[in-house]
VOPAGU-2260 file (C-alpha; in pm, 1 decimal, decimal comma):
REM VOPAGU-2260
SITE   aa  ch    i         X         Y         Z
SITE  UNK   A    0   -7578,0  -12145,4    2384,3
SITE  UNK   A    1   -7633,7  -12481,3    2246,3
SITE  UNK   A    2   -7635,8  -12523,8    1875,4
SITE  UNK   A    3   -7970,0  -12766,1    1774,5
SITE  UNK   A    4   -7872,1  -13110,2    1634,5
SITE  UNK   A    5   -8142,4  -13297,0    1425,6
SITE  UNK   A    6   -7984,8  -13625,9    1277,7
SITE  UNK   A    7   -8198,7  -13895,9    1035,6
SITE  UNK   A    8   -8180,2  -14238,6    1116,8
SITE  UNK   A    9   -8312,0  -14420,2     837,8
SITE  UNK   A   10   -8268,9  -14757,1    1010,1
SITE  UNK   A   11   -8350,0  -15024,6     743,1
SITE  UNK   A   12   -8495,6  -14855,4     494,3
SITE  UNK   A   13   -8465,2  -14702,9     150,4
SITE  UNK   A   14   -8287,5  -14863,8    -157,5
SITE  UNK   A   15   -7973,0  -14683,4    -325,5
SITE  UNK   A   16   -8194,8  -14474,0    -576,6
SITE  UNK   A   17   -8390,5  -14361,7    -308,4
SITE  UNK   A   18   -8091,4  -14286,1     -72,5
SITE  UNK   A   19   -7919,1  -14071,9    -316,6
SITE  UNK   A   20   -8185,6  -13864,6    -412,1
SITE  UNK   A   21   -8296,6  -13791,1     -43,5
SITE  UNK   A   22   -7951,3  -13709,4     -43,3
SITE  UNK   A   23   -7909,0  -13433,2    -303,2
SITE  UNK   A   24   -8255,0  -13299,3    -188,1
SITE  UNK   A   25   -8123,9  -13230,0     146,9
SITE  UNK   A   26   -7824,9  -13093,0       1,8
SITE  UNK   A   27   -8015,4  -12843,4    -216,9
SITE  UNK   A   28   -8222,4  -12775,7      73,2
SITE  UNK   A   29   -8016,7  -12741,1     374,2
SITE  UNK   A   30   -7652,5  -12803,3     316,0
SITE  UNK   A   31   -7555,1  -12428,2     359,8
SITE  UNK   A   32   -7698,6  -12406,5     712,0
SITE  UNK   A   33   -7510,7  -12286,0    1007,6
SITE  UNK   A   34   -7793,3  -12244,9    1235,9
SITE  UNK   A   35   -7869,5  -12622,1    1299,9
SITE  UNK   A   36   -7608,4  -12951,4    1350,0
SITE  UNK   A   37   -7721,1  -13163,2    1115,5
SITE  UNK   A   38   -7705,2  -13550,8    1028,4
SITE  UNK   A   39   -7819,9  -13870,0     884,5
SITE  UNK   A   40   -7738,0  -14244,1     942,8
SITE  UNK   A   41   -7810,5  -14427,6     627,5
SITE  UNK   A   42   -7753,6  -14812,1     636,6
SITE  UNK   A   43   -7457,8  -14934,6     586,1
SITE  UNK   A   44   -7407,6  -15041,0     198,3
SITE  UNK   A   45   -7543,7  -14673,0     139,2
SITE  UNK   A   46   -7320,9  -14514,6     356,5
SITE  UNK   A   47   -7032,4  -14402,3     130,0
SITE  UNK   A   48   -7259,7  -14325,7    -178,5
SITE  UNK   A   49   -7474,5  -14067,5      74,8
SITE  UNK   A   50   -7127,4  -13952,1     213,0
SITE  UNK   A   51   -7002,5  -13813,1    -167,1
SITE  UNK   A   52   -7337,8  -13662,8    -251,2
SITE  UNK   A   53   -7301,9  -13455,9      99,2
SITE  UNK   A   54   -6945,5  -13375,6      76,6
SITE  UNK   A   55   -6940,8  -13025,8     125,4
SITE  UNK   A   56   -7269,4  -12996,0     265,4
SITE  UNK   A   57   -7354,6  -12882,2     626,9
SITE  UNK   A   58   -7518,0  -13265,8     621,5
SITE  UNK   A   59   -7297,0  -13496,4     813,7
SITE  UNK   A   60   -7306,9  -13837,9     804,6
SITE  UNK   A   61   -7333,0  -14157,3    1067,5
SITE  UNK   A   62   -7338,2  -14519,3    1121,6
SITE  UNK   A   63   -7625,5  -14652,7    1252,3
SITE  UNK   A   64   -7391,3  -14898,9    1521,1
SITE  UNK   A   65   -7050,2  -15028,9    1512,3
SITE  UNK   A   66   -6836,4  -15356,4    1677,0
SITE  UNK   A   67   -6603,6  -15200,1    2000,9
SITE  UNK   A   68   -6307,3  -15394,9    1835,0
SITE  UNK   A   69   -6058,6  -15235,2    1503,4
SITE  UNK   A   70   -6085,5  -15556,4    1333,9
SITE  UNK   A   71   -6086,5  -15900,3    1339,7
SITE  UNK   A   72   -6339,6  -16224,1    1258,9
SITE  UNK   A   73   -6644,2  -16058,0    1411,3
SITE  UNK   A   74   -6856,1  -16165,8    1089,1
SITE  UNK   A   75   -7137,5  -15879,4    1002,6
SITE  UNK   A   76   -6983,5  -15651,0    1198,1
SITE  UNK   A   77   -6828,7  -15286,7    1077,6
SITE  UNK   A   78   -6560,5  -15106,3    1298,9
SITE  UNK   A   79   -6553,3  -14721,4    1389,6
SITE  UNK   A   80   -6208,3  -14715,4    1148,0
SITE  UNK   A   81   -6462,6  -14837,4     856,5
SITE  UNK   A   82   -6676,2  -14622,7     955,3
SITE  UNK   A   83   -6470,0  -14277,8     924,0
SITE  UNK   A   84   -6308,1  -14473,8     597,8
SITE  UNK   A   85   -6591,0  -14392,9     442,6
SITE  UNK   A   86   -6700,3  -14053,8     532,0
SITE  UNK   A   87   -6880,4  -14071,7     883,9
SITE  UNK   A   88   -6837,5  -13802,1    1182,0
SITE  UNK   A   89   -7142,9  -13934,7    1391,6
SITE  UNK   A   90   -7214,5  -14334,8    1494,4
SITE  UNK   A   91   -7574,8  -14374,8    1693,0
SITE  UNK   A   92   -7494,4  -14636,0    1977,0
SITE  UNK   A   93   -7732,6  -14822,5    2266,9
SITE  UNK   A   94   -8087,7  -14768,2    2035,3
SITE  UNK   A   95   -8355,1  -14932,5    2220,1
SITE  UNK   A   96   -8382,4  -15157,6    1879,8
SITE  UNK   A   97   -8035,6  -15244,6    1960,0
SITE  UNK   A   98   -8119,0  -15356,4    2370,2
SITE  UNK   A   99   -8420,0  -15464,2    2297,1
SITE  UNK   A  100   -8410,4  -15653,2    1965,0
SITE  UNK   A  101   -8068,0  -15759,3    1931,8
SITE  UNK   A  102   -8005,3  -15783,3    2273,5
SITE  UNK   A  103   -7724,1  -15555,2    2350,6
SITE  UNK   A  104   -7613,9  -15472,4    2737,7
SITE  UNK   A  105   -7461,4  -15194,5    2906,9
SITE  UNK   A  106   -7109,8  -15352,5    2915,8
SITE  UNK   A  107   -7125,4  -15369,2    2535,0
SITE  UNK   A  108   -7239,3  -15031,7    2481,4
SITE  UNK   A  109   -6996,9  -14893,2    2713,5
SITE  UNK   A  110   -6736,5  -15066,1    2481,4
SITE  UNK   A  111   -6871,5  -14917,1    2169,7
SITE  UNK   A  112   -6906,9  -14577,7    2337,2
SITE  UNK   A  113   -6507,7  -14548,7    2441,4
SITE  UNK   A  114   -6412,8  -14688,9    2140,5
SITE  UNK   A  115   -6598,3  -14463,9    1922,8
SITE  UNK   A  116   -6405,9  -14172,6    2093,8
SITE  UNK   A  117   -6152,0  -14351,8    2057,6
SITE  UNK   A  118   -6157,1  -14398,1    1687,0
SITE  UNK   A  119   -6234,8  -14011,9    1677,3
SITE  UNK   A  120   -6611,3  -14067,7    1569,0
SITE  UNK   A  121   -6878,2  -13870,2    1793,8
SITE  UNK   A  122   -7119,0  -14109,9    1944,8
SITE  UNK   A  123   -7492,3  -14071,1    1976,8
SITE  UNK   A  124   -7593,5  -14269,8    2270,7
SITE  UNK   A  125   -7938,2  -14345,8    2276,9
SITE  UNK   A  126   -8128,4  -14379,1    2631,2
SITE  UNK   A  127   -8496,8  -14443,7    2710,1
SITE  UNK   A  128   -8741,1  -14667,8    2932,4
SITE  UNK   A  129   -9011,0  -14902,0    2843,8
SITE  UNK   A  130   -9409,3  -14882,2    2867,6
SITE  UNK   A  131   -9360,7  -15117,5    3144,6
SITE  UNK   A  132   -9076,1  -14903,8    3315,1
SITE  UNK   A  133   -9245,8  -14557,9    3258,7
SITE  UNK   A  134   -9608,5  -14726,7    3449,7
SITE  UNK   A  135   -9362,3  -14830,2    3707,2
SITE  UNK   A  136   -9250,0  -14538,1    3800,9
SITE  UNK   A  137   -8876,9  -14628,8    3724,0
SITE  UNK   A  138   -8840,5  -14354,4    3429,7
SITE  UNK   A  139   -8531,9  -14206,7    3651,6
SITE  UNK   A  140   -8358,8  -14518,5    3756,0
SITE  UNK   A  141   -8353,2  -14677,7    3429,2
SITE  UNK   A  142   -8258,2  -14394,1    3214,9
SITE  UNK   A  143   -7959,4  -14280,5    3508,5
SITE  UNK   A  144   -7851,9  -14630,5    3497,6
SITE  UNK   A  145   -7814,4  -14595,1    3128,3
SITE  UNK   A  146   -7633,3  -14301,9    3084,9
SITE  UNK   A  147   -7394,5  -14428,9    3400,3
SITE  UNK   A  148   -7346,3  -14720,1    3260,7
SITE  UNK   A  149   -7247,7  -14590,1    2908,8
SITE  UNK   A  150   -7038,3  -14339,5    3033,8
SITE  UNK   A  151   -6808,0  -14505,1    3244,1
SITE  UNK   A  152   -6448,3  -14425,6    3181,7
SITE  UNK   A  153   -6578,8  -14118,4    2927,3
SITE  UNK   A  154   -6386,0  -13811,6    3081,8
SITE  UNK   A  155   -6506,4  -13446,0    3082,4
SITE  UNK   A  156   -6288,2  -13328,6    2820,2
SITE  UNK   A  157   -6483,2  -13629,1    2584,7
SITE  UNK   A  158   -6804,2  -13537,3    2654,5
SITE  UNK   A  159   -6801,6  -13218,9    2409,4
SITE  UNK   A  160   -6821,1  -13532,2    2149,2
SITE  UNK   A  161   -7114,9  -13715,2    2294,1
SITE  UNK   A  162   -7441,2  -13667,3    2178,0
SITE  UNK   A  163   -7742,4  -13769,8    2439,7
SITE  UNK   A  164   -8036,6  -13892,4    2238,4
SITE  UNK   A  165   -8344,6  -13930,7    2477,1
SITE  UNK   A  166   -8560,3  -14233,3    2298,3
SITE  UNK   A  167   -8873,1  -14333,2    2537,7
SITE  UNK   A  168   -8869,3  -14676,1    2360,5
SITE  UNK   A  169   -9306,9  -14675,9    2418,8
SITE  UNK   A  170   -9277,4  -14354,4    2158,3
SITE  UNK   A  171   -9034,4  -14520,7    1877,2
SITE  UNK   A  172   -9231,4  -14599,8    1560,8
SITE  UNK   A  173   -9573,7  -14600,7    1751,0
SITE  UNK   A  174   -9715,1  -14301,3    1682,5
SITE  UNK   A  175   -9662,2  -14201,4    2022,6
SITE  UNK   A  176   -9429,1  -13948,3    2155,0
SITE  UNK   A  177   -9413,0  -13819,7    2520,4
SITE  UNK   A  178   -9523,6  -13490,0    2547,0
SITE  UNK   A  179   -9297,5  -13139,9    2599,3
SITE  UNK   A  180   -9341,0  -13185,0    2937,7
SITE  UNK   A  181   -9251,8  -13529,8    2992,9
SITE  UNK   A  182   -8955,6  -13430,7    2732,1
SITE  UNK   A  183   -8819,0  -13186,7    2914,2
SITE  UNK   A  184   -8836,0  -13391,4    3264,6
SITE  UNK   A  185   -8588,0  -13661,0    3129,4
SITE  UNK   A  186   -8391,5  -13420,2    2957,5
SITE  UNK   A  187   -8281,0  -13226,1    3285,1
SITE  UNK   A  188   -8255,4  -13505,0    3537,6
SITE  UNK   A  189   -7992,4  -13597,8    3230,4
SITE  UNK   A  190   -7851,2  -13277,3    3254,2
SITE  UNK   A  191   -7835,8  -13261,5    3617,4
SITE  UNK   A  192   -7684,5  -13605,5    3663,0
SITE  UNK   A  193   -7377,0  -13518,3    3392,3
SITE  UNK   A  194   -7361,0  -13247,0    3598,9
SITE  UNK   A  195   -7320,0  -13456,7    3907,4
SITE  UNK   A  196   -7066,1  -13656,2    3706,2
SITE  UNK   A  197   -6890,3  -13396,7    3559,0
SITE  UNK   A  198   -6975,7  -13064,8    3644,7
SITE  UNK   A  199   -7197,4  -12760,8    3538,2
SITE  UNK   A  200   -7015,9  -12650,4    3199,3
SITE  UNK   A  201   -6973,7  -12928,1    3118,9
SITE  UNK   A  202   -7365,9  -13068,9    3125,1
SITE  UNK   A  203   -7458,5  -12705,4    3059,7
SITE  UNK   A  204   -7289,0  -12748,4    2713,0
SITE  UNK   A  205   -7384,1  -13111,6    2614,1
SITE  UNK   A  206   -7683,1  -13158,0    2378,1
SITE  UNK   A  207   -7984,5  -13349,8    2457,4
SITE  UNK   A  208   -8183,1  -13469,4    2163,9
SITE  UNK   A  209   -8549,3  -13632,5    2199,7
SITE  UNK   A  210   -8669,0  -13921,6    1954,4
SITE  UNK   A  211   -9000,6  -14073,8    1898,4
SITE  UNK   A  212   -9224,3  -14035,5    1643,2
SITE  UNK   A  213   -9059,1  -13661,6    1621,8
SITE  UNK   A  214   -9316,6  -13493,9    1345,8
SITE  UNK   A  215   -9320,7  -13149,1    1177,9
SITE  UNK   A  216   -9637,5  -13102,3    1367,2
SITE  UNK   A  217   -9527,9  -13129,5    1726,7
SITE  UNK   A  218   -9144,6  -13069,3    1680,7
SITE  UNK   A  219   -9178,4  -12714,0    1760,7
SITE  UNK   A  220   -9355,1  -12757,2    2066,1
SITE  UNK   A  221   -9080,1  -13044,4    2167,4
SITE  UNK   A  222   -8774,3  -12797,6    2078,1
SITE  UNK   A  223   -8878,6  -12486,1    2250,5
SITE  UNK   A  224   -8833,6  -12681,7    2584,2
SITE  UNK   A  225   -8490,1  -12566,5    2771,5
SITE  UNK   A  226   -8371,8  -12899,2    2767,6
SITE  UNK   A  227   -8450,2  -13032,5    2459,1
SITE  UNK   A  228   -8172,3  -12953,9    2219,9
SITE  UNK   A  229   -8339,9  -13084,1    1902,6
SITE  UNK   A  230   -8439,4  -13472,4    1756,3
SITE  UNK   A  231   -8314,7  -13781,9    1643,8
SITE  UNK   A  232   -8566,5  -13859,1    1362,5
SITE  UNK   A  233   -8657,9  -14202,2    1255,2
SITE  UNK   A  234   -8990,8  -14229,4     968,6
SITE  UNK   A  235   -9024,7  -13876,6     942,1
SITE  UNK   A  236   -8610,1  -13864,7     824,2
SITE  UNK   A  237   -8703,9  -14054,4     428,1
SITE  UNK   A  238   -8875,1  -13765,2     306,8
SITE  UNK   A  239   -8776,0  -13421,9     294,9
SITE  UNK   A  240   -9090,5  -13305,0     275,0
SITE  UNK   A  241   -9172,8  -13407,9     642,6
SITE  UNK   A  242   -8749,0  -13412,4     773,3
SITE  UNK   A  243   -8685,4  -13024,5     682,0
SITE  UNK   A  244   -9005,6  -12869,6     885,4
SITE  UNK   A  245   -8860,6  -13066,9    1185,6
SITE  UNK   A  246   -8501,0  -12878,5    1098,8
SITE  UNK   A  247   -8703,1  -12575,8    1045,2
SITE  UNK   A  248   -8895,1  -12619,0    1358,9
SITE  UNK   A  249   -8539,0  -12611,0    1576,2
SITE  UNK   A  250   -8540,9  -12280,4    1777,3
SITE  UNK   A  251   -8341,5  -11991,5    1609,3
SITE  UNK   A  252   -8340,4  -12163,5    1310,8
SITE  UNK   A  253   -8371,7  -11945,1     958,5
C-alpha cells in the first residue's frame, strides 16, 4: 500500500520569522507522524534555518528547483550537492511556474531530474496541461509527453525515489482545482503509462500527488480517489491552520 505524501511549497513567500515559526508549529503538530510522508520546500535563504527547526521531525525538507550541473559560474543558481548540504531529502522539479514563467523545457528538466538522483535527492516532478490544452482535448498527450520526456534515462530501480506531482496548471493559484474525477483520470493514465515503461510493481508502488488550489475542504474528497496518493500544497501550505486538515484529510491518517 502506498504511504500518502503531502509536501508545502511555499514558493516565494514568507519572511524568516514567519518561516521558523510555521516551522516549529508543524513540528509540535505533526513531526511524530508515521502515517503520512511529509514535506515542505521553503525558499532558498530559509532553507537551512527550516531544516534545524525540523531535525528530528517526521517533516522533511526540499528545494523548490535546482541547476543539473555540481558547480560552476551558473550565477543564481543552487546545485542538488547545496541542496542536501543543507538539510534537503526532496527537490520539486518541471513546476508549471518553472515551463511557463521561466521558460524551462523538457531537455532541461530531464537534466535536473537524473541529476537529482544522481546527487541522491528525491525529485518531485511536476506535470500538468494548460486551460488551452485541457479545451483541446490534449490532457493525455501533453501530460504523457511530460512524464516521457522527464523520465528518460530514469531506470526502474530509480523510480522508488520519484515523486509524480499532477499540477493542472488552469488549477494553480486560481481557485480552481479539477475535480476527483478529473483527478483520478490523469492520475491512472500516469500510472498505466509507468507501467508501460516500467512495469506493474513498479507503477503500482510510485506515488501520485495532485496540486491545485488543494484546500482542507475538498482534500478529502481528492485523496480518497485510488490514484491520488495525496497533494502538493501551494497557499494553503503558510498556515497550519489550513496545511494540517489537508494532512489530516490523507486516507488512513490518525
Amino acid at each position: 500500500m502506498r504511504k500518502p505524501f503531502v509536501a508545502g511549497n511555499w514558493k516565494m513567500n514568507m519572511d524568516l520569522a514567519s518561516s521558523l515559526a510555521l516551522a516549529r508549529e508543524l513540528k509540535g503538530r505533526v513531526g511524530e507522524r508515521a502515517d503520512v510522508t511529509l514535506a515542505v520546500c521553503p525558499p532558498f535563504c530559509y532553507l537551512k534555518a527550516v531544516a534545524d527547526v525540523l531535525a528530528g521531525s517526521a517533516v522533511a525538507v526540499g528545494g523548490q528547483n535546482m541547476y543539473p550541473e555540481p558547480k560552476g559560474a551558473f550565477t543564481g543558481e543552487l546545485s542538488a550537492e547545496m541542496l542536501l548540504d543543507v538539510g534537503c531529502t526532496y527537490v520539486i522539479l518541471g513546476h508549471s511556474e518553472r515551463r511557463h514563467v521561466m521558460g524551462e523545457g523538457d531537455e532541461l528538466i530531464n537534466a535536473k531530474v537524473l541529476r537529482a538522483l544522481q546527487a541522491g535527492l528525491k525529485p518531485i516532478l511536476c506535470v500538468g496541461e494548460t486551460i488551452e490544452q485541457r479545451k483541446a482535448d490534449r490532457t493525455g498527450e501533453v501530460v504523457t509527453g511530460q512524464v516521457r520526456a522527464a523520465l528518460g534515462g530514469v531506470s526502474a530501480d530509480q523510480m522508488a525515489r520519484i515523486t509524480i506531482a499532477y499540477e493542472p496548471v488552469w488549477a494553480i493559484g486560481t481557485g480552481l482545482n479539477a475535480t476527483p474525477q478529473q483527478a483520478q483520470e490523469v492520475h491512472a493514465m500516469i500510472r498505466s503509462l509507468l507501467a508501460d515503461i516500467h512495469g506493474r510493481a513498479v507503477a503500482d508502488l510510485l506515488v501520485i500527488q495532485y496540486g491545485g488550489s488543494v484546500k482542507p475542504d475538498n482534500a478529502a474528497d481528492l485523496m480518497t480517489m485510488p490514484d491520488v496518493d495525496g497533494a502538493l500544497v501551494g497557499g494553503a501550505s503558510l498556515k497550519a491552520n489550513a496545511f494540517v486538515p489537508i494532512i489530516d484529510a490523507c486516507p488512513g491518517a490518525a
